[in-house]
VEXKOL-773410 format. One record per atom (N, C-alpha, C): residue in three letters; atom name; residue number from 0; y, x, z. Coordinates in steps of 0.2 Angstrom, whole numbers, padded with zeros to 4 digits, always signed. Example, Ala and Ser with C-alpha at 12.3 -4.5 7.8 and 13.67 -1.06 7.14 Angstrom:
<lumkes>
 rest atom  nr    yy    xx    zz
  ALA    N   0 -0028 +0066 +0039
  ALA   CA   0 -0022 +0062 +0039
  ALA    C   0 -0016 +0066 +0039
  SER    N   1 -0011 +0064 +0035
  SER   CA   1 -0005 +0068 +0036
  SER    C   1 +0000 +0064 +0039
</lumkes>
This chain:
<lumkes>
 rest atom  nr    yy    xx    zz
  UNK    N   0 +0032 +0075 -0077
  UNK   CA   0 +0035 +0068 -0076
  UNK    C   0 +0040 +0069 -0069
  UNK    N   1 +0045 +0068 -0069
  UNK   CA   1 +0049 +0065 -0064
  UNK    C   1 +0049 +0059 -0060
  UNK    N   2 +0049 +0061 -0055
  UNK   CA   2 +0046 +0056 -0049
  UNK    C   2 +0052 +0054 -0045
  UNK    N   3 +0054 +0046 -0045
  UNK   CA   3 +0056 +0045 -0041
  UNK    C   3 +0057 +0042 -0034
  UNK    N   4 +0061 +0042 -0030
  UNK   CA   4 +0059 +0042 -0023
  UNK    C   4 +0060 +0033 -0022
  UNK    N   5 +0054 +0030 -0014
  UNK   CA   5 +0055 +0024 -0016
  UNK    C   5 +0061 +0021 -0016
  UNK    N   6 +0067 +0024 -0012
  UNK   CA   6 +0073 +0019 -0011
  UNK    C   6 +0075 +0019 -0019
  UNK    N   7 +0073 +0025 -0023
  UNK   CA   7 +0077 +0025 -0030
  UNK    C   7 +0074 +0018 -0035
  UNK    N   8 +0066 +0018 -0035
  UNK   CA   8 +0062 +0013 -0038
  UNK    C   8 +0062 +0006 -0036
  UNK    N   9 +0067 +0007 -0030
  UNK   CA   9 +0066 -0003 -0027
  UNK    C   9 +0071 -0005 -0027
  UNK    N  10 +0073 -0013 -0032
  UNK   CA  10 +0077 -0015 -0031
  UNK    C  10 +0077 -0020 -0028
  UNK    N  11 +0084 -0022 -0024
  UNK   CA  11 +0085 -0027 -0020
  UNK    C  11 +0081 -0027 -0013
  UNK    N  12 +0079 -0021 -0011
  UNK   CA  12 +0077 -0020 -0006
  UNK    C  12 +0078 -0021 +0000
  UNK    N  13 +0072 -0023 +0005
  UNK   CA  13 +0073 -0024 +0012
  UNK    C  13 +0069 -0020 +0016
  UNK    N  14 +0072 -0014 +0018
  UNK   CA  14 +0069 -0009 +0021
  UNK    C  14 +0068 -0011 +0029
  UNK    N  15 +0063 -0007 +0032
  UNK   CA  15 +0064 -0009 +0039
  UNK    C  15 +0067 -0001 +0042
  UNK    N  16 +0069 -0003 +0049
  UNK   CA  16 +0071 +0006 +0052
  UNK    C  16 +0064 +0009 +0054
  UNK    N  17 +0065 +0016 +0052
  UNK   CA  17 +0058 +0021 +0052
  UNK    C  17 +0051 +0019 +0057
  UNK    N  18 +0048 +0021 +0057
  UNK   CA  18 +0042 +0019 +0065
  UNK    C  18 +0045 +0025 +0071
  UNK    N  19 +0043 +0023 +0077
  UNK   CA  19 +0044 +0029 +0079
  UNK    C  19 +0039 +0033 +0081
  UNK    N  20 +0038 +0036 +0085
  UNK   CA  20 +0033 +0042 +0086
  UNK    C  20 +0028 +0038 +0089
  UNK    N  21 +0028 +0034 +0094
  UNK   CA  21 +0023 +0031 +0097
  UNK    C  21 +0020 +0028 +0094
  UNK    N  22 +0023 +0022 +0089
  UNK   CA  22 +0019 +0018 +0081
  UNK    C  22 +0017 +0021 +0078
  UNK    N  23 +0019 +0029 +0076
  UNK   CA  23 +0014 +0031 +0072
  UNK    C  23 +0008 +0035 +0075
  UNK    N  24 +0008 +0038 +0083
  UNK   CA  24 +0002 +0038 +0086
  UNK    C  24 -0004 +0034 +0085
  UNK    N  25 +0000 +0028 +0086
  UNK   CA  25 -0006 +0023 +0089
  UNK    C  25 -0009 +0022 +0078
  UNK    N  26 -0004 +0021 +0077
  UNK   CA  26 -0008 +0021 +0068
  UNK    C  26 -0012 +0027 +0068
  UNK    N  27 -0011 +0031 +0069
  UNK   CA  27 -0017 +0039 +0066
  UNK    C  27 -0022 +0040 +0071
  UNK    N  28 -0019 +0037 +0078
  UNK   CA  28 -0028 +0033 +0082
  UNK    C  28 -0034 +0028 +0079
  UNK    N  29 -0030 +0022 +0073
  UNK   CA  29 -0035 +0020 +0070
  UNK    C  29 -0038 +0020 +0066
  UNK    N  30 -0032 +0024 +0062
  UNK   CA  30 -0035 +0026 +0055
  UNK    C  30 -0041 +0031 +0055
  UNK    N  31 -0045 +0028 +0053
  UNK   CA  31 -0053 +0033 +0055
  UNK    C  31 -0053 +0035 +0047
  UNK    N  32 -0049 +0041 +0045
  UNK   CA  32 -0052 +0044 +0039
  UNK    C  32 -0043 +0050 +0038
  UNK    N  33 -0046 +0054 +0033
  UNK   CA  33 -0037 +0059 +0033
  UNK    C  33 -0035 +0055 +0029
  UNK    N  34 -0029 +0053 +0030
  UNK   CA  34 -0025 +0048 +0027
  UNK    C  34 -0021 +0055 +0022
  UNK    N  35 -0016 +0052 +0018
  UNK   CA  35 -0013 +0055 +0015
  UNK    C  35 -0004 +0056 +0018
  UNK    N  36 -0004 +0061 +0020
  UNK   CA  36 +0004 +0062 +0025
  UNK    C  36 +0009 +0059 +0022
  UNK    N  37 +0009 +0059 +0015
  UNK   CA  37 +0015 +0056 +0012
  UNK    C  37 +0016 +0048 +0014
  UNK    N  38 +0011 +0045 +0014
  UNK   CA  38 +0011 +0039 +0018
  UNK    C  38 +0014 +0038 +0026
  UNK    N  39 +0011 +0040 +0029
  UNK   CA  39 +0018 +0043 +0034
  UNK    C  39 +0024 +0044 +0035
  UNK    N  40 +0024 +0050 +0030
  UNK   CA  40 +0032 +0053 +0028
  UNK    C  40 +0036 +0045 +0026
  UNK    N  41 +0033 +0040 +0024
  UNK   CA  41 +0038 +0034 +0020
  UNK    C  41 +0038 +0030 +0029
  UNK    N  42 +0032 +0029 +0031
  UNK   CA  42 +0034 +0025 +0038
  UNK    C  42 +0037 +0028 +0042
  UNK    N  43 +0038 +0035 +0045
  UNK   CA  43 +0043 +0039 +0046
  UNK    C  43 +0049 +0037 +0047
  UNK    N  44 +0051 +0036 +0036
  UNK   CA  44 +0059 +0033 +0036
  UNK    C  44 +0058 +0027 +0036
  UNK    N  45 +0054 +0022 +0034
  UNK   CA  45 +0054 +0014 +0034
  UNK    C  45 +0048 +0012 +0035
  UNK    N  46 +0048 +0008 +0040
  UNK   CA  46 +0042 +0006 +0043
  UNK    C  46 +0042 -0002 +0041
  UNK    N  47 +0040 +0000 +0036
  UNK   CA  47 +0039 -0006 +0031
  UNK    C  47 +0044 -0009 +0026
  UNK    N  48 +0043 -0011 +0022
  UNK   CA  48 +0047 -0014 +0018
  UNK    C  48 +0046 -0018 +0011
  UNK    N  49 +0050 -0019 +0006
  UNK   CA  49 +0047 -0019 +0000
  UNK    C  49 +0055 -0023 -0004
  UNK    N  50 +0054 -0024 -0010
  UNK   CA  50 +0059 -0029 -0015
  UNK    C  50 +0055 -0027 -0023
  UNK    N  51 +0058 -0027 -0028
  UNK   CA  51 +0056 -0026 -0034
  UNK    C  51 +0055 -0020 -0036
  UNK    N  52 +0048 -0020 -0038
  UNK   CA  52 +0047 -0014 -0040
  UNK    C  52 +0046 -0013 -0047
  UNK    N  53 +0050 -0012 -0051
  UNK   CA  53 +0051 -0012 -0058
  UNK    C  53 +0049 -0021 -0060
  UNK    N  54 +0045 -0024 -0063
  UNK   CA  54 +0047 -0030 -0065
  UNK    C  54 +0042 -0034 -0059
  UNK    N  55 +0040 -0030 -0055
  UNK   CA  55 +0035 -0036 -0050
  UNK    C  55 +0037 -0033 -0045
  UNK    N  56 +0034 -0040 -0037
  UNK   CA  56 +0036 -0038 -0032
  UNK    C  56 +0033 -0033 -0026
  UNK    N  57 +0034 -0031 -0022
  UNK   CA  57 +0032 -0024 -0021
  UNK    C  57 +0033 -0024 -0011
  UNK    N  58 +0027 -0023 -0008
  UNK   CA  58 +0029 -0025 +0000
  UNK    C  58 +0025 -0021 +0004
  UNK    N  59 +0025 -0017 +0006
  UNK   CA  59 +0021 -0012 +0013
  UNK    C  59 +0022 -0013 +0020
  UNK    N  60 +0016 -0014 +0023
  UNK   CA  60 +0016 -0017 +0028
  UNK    C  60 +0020 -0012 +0032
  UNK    N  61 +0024 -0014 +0040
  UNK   CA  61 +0028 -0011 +0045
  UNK    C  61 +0017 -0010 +0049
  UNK    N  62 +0020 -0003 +0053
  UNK   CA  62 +0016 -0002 +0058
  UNK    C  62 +0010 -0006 +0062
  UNK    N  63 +0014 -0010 +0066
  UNK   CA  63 +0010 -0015 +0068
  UNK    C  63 +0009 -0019 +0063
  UNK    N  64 +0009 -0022 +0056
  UNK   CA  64 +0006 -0026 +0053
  UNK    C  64 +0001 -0024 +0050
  UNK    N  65 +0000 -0018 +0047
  UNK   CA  65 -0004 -0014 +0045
  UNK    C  65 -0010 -0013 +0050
  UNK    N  66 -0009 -0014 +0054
  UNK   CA  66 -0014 -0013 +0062
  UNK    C  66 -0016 -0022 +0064
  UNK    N  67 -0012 -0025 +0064
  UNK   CA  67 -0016 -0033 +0063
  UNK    C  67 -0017 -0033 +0058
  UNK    N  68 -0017 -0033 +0052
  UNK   CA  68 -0020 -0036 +0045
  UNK    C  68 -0028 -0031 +0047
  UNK    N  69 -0026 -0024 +0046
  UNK   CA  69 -0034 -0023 +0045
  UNK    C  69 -0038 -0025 +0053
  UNK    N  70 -0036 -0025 +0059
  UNK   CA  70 -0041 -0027 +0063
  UNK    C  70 -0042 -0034 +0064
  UNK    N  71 -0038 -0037 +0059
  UNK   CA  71 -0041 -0046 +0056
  UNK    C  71 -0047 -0045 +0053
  UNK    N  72 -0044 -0039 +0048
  UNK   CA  72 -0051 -0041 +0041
  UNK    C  72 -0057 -0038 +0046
  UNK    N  73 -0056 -0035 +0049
  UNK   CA  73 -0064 -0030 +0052
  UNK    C  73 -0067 -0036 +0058
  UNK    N  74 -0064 -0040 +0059
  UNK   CA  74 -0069 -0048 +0062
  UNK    C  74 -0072 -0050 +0055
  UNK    N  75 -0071 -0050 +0050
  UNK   CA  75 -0073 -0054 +0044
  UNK    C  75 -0079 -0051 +0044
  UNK    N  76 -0085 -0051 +0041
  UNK   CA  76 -0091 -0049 +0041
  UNK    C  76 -0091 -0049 +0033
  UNK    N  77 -0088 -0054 +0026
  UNK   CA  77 -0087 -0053 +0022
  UNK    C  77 -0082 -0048 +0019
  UNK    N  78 -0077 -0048 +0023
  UNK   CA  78 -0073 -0042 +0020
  UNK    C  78 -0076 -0035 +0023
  UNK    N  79 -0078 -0034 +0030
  UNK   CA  79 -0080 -0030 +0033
  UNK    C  79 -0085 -0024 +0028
  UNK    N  80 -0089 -0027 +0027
  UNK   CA  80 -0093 -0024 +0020
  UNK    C  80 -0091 -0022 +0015
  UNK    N  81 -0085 -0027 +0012
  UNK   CA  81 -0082 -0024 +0004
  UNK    C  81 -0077 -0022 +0004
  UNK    N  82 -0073 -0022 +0009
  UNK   CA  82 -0067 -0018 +0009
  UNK    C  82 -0066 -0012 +0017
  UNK    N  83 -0066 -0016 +0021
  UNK   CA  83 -0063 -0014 +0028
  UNK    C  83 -0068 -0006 +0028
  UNK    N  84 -0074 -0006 +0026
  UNK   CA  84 -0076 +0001 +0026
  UNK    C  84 -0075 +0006 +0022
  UNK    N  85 -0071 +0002 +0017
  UNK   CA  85 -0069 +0007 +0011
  UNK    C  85 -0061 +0008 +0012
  UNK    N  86 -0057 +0005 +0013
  UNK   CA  86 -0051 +0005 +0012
  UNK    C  86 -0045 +0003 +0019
  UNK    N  87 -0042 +0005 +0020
  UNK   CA  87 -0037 +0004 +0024
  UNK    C  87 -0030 +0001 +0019
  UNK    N  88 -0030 -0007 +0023
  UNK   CA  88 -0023 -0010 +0020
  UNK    C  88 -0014 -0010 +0023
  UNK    N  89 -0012 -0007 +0015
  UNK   CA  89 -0006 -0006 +0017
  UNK    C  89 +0000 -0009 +0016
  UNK    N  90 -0003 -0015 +0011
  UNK   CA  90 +0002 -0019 +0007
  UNK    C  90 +0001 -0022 +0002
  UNK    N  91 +0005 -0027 -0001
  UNK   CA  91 +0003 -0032 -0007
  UNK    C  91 +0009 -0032 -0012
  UNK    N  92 +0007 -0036 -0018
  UNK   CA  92 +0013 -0038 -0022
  UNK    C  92 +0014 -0044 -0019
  UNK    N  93 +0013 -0049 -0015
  UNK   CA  93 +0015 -0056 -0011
  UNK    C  93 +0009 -0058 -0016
  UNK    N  94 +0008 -0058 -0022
  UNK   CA  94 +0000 -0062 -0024
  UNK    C  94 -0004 -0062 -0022
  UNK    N  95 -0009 -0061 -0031
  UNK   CA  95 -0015 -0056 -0030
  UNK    C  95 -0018 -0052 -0030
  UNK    N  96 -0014 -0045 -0030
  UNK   CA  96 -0016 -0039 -0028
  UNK    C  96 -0015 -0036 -0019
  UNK    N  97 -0018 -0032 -0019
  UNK   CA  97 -0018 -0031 -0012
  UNK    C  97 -0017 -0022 -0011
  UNK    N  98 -0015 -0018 -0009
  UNK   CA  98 -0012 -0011 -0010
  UNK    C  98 -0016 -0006 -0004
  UNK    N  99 -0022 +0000 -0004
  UNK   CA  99 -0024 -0001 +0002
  UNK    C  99 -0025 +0010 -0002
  UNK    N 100 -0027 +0012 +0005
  UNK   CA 100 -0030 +0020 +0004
  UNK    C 100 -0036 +0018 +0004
  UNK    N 101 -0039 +0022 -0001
  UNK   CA 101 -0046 +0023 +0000
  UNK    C 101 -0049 +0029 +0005
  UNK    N 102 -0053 +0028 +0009
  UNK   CA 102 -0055 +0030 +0018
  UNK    C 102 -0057 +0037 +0014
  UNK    N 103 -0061 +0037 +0006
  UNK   CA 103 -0064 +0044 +0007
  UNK    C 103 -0064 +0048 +0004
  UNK    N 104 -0058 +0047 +0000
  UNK   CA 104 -0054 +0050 -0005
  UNK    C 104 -0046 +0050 -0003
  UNK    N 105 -0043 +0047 +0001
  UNK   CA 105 -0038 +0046 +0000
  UNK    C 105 -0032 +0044 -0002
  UNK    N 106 -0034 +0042 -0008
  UNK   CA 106 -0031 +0040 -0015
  UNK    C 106 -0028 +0031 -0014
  UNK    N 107 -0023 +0032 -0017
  UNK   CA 107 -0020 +0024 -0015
  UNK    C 107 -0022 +0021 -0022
  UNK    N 108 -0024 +0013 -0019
  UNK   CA 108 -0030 +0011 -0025
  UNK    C 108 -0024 +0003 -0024
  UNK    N 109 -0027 -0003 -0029
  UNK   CA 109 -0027 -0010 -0031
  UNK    C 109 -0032 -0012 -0030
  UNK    N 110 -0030 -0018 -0025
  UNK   CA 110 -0037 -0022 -0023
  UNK    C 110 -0035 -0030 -0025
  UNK    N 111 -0042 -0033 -0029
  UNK   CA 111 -0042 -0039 -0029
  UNK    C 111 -0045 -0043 -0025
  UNK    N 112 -0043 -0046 -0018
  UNK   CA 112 -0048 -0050 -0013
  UNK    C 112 -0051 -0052 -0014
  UNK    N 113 -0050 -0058 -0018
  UNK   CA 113 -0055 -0060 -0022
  UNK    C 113 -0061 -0058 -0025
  UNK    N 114 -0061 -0050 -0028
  UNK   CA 114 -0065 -0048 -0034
  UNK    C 114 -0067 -0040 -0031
  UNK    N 115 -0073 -0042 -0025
  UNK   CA 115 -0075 -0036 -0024
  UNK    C 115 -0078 -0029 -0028
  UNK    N 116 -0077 -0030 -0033
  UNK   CA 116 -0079 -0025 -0039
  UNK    C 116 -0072 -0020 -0042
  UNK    N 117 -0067 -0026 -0042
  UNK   CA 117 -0059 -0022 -0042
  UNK    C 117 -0055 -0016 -0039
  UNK    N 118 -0055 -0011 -0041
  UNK   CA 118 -0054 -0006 -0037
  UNK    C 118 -0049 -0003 -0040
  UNK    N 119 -0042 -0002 -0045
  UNK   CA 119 -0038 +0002 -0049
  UNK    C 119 -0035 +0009 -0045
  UNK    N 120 -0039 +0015 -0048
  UNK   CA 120 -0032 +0019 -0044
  UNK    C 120 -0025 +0020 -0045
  UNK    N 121 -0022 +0021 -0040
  UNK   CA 121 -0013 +0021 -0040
  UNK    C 121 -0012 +0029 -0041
  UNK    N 122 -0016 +0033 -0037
  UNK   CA 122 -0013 +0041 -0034
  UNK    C 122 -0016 +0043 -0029
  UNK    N 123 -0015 +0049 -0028
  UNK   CA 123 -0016 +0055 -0023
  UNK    C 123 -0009 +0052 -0020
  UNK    N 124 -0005 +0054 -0021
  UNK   CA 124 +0002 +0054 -0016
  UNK    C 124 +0005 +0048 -0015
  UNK    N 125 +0009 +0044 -0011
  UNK   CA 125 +0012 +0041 -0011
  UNK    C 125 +0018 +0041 -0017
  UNK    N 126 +0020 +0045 -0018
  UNK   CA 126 +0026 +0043 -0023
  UNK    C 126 +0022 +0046 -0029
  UNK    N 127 +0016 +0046 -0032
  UNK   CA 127 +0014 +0044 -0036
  UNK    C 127 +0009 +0038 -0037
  UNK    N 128 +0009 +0034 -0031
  UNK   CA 128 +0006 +0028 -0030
  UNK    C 128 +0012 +0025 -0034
  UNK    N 129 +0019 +0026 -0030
  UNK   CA 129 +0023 +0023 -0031
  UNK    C 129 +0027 +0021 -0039
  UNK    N 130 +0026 +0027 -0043
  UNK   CA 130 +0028 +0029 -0050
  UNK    C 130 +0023 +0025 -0056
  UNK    N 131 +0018 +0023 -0053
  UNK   CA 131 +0012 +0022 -0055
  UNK    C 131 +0012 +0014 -0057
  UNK    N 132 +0014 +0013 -0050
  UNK   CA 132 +0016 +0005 -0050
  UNK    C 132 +0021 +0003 -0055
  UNK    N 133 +0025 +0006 -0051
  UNK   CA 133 +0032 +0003 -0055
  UNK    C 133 +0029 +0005 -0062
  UNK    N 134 +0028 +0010 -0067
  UNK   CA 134 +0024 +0008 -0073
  UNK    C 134 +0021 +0001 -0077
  UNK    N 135 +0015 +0001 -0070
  UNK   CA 135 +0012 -0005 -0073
  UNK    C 135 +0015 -0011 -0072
  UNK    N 136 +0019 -0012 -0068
  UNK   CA 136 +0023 -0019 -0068
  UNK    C 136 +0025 -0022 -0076
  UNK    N 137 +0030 -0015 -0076
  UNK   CA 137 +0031 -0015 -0086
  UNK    C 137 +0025 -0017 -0090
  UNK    N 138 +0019 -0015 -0090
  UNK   CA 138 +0013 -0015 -0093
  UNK    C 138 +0015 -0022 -0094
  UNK    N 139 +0012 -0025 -0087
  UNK   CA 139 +0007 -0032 -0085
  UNK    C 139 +0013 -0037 -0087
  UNK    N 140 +0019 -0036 -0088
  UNK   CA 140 +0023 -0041 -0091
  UNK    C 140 +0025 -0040 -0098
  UNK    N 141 +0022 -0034 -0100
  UNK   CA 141 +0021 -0034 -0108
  UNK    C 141 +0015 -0039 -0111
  UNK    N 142 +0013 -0037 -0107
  UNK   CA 142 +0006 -0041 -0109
  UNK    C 142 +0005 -0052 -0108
  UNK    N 143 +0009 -0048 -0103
  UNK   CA 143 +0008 -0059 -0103
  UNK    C 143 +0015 -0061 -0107
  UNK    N 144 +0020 -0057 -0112
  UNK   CA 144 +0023 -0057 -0114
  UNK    C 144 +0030 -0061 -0111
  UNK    N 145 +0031 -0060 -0106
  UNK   CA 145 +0039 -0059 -0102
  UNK    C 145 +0043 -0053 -0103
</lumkes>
């Protein structure tokens, strides 16, 4: 399968400028689990961003925001339990899904906040998290028939 890179998969895109070395310090100071490099390697060149990814929207969090969202959810005593010990959040479609690493695998998963049971995996690497996605956008709009 041929893997495309995310600038090639994103349309109408709004990329931010890379993190720099310091941002990315302080992110691998609290990510308590071995993240997958590839995720790096993309804040690196864009520290955040998103636009359309194949027929749905597509957004990962910049540095610092990824650093406030999960040290939001880790006050929540609800989420704390069902997500925040299993997953590190990296991003959303702007809905219902929520985009996050799993802490013990490493693997990039779909969460539904709502439905702690919900867990899809995406991938091992980031650009086949991302290959993955863009797939299923096609799928999920075949299906509700758009």
């Amino acid at each position: 399968m041929v893997e495309n890179t995310f600038e090639e998969l994103i349309t109408e895109p709004e990329f931010k400028v890379g993190a720099t070395q310091e941002e990315q310090a302080r992110l691998k100071a609290k990510m308590d689990f071995d993240y997958p490099p590839s995720y790096l390697e993309f804040l690196a060149r864009h520290n955040g961003g998103g636009g359309w990814l194949g027929r749905g929207w597509f957004s990962l969090y910049s540095v610092a925001d990824a650093l406030d969202i999960n040290a939001l959810w880790m006050k929540d005593a609800d989420y704390e339990e069902h997500f925040i010990n299993y997953y590190w959040l990296i991003g959303s479609n702007g809905s219902l899904f929520t985009y996050a690493i799993e802490k013990e695998t490493g693997h990039f998963v779909e969460l539904d906040v709502f439905d702690d049971e919900y867990a899809v995996y995406l991938g091992k690497s980031f650009q086949e998290f991302l290959n993955f996605l863009h797939k299923l956008s096609f799928e999920r709009c075949d299906e509700d028939g758009d």
